[in-house]
MARZA-509387 format. One line per 2 residues: for each residue x, y, z of N, C-alpha, C, O, CB. Coordinates in steps of 0.001 Angstrom, whole numbers. Each point is the difference from the previous one (the first is absolute). Glycine has a CB too. Layout:
X Y Z X Y Z X Y Z X Y Z X Y Z ~ ...
***
This chain:
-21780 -23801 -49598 1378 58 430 703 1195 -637 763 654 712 -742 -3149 -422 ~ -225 2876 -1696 787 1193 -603 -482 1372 391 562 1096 11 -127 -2523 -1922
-1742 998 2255 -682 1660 755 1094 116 1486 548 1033 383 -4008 -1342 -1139 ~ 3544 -817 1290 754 -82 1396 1392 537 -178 545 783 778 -1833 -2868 -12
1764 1635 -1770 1137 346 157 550 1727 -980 1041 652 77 -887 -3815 487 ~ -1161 3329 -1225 -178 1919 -516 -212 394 1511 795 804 487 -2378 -542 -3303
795 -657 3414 -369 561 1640 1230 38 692 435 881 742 -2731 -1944 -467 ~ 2709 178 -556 1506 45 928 1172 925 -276 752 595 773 -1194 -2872 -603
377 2224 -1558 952 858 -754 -134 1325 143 1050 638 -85 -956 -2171 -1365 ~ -1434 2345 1712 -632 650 -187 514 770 1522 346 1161 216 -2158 -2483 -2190
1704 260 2792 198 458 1499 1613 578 246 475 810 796 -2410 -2819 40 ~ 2617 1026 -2117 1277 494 764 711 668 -1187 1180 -281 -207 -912 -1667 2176
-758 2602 -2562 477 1089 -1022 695 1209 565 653 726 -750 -2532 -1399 -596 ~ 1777 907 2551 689 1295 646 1121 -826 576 627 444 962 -2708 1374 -306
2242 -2460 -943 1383 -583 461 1396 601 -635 1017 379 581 -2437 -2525 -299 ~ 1112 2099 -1641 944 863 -785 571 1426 451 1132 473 -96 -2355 -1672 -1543
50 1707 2157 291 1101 769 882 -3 1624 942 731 304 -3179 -221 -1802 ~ 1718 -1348 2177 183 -175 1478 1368 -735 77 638 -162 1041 -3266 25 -382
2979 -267 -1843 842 -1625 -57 1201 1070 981 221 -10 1211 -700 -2040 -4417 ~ 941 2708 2363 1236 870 573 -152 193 1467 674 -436 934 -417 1741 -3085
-1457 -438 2118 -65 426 1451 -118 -1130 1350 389 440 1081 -1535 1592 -2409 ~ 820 -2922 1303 93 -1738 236 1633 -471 479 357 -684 958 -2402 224 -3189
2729 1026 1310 1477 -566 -307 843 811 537 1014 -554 423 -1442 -405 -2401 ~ 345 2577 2173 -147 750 690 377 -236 1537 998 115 711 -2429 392 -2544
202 -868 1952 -524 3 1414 758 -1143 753 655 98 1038 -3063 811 -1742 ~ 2115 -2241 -219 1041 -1049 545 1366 -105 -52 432 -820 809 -2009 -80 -1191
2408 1447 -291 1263 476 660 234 635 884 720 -504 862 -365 356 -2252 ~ -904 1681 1603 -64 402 1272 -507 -627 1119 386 377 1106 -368 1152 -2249
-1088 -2726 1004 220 -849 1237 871 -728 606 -51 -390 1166 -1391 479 -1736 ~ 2359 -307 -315 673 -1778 22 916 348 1145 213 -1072 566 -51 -38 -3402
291 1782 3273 403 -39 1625 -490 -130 1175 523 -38 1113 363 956 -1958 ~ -2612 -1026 257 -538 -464 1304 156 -1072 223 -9 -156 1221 -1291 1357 -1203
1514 -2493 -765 294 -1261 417 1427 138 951 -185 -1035 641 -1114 -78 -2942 ~ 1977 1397 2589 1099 524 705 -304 399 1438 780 -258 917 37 986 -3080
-2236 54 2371 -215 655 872 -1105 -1011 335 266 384 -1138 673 2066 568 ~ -1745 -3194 857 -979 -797 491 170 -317 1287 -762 28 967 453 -776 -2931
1774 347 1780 167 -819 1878 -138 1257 661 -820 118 910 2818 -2305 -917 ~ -950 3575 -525 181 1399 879 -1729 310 276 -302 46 1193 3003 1185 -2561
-3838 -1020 372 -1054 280 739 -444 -1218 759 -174 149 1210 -389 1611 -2781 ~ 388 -2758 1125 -380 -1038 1204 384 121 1299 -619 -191 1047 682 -1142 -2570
1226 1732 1263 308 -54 1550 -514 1354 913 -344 36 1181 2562 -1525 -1933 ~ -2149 2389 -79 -834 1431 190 -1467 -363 441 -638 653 825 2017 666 -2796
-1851 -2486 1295 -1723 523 190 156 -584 1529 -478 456 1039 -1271 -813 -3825 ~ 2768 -1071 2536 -405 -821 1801 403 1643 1399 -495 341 1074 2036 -4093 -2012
-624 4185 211 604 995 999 -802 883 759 38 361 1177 1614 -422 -2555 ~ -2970 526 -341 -1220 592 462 -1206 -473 1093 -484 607 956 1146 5 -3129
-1034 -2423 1428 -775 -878 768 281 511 1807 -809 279 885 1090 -2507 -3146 ~ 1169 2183 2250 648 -435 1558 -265 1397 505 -480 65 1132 2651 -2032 -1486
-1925 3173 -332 -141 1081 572 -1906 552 534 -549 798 760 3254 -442 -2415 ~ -3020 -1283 777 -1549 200 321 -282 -539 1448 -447 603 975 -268 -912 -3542
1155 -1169 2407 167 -734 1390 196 1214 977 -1000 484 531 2196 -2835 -1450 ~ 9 2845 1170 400 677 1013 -678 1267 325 105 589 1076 1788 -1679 -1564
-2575 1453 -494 -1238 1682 80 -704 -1092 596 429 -277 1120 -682 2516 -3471 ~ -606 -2875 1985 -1258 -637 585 473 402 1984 -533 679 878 -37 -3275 -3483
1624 1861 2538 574 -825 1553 -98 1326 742 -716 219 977 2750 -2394 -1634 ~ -963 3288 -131 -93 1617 700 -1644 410 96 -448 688 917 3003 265 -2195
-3130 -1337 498 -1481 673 626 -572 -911 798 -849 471 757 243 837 -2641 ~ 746 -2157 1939 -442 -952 997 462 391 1388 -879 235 829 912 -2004 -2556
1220 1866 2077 768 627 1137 -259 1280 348 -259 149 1194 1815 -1437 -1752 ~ -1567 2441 -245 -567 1059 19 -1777 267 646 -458 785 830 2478 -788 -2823
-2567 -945 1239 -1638 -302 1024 22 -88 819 -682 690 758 -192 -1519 -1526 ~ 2024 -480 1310 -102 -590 1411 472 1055 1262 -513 160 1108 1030 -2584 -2349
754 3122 570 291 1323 726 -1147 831 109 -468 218 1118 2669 -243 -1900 ~ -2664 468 -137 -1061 1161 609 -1084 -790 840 -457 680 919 677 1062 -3089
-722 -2983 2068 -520 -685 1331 602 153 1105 -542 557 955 -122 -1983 -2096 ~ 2001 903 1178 574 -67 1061 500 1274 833 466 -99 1135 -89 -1932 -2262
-561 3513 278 -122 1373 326 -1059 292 565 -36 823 915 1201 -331 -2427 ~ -2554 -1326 915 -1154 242 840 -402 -508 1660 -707 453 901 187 -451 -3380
1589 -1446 2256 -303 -230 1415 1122 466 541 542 -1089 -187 -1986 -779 90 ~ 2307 2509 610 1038 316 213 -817 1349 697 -381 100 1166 2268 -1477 -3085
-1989 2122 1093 -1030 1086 633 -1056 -434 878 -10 661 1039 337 486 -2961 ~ -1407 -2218 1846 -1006 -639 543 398 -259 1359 -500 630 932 -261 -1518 -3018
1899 -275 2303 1152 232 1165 764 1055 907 243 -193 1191 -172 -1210 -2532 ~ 272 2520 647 -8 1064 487 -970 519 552 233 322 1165 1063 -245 -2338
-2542 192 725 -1182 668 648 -269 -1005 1625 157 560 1085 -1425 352 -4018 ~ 767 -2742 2819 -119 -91 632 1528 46 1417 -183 117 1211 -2147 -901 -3112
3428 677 1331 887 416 726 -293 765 1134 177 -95 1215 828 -138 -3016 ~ -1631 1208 829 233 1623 982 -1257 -105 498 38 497 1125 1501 1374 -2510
-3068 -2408 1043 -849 -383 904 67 -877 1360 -624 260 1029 -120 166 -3060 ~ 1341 -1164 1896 538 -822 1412 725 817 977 -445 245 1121 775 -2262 -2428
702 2400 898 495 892 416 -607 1296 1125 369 479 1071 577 -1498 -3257 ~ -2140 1236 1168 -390 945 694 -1116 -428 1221 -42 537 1108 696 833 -3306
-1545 -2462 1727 -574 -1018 971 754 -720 1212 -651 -706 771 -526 405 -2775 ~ 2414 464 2151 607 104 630 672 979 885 617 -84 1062 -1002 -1299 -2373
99 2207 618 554 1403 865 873 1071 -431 102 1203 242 -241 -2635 1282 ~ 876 376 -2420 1317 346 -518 -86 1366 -1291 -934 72 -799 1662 -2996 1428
53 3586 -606 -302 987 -1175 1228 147 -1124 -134 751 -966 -1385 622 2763
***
């Protein structure tokens, strides 16, 4: 048990050093508790904006399909047309 606990001691000897920088650091955080809901609501804002890219490329596919037959239609258009007589 006393080897365990020199081991332990041992581990946190740079603490003396870090302690500040630690204390430091957590004051300059402490306004993030303040800000939690503001990014939360930021990340859903992101979630939703992802939603809506997905949907635009989804629509965007279906358009350039629907560009392909659109043209496809056109051609035979103007084939009938011409099987017909018509120019």
């Amino acid at each position: 048990m006393a080897s365990w606990l020199r081991d332990a001691s041992d581990g946190l000897g740079h603490l003396q050093n870090t302690a500040p920088l630690l204390w430091n650091a957590a004051r300059d955080l402490r306004h993030l508790q303040d800000s939690v809901h503001l990014l939360q609501s930021a990340t859903e804002g992101v979630r939703g904006s992802v939603d809506i890219a997905m949907a635009l490329r989804d629509g965007a596919d279906q358009l350039m399909q629907a560009e392909g037959l659109i043209i496809q239609l056109k051609q035979a258009a103007t084939e009938l047309r011409r099987a017909r007589g018509e120019y």
